[in-house]
C-alpha positions in Angstrom: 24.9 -31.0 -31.5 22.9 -34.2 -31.1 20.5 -34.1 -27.9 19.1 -37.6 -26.2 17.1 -37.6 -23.3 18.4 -38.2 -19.8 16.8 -40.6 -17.6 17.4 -42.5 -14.7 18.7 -46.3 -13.6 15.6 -47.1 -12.4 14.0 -45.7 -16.0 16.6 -47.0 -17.8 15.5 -50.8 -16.2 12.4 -50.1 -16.8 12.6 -49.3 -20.8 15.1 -51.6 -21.7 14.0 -53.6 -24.5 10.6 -52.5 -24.0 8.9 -51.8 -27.5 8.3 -47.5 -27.9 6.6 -48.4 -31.5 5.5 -51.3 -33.4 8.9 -53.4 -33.3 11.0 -50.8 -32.3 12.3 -50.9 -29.0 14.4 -48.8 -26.4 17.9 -49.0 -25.9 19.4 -46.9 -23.2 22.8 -46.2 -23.2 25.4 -44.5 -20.8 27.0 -41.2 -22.1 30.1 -40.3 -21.1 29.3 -38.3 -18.1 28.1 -41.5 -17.0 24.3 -40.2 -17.6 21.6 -42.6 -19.1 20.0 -41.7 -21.8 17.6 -42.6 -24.5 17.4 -40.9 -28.1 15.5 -38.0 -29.9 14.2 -40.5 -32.4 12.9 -43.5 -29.4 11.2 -40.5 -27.7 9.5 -38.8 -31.0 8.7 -42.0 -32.2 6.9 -43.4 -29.1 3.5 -44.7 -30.0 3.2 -46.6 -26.5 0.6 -45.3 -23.9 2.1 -46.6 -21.4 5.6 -44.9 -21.9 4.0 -41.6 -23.0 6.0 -39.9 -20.4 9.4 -39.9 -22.3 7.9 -37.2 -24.3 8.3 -34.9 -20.8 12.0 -35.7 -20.2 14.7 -33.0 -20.5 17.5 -33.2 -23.3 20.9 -32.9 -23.0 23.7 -32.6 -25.6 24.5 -36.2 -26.0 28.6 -36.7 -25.2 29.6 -40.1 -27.1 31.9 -42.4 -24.4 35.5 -42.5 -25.3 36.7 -46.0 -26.9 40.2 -47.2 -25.9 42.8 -49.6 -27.6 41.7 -52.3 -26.1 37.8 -52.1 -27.2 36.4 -51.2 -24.1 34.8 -47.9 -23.5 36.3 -45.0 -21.6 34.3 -42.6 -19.6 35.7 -39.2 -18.7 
């Protein structure tokens, strides 16, 4: 199974859209346990001094949201 990283709100303010590598860039997302997360590859990939830390932040086994009919996204 697929593992991401969990993080916080606060973190997951705080790394959006903020580059990890040259021109790469996090994207945190909300699984659906309603946990935010970041990937493997953001976090191996992470060249950035200043966001170093994601290396230290614990994995879960990532649990893709649930999409419904009408497009929008389901948590359970």
């Amino acid at each position: 199974m697929e593992q991401v990283a969990i993080i916080t709100q606060e973190e997951a303010d705080l790394l959006r859209g903020q580059e990890y590598a040259t021109a790469s860039h996090y994207n945190p997302v909300i699984d659906c346990t309603q946990n935010w997360v970041i990937s493997i590859e953001e976090i191996q990939q992470t060249t950035n001094p200043e966001y170093l830390w994601v290396k230290d932040l614990p994995l879960i086994d990532w649990c893709a949201p649930i999409p419904n009919p009408s497009g929008l996204t389901i948590n359970s």
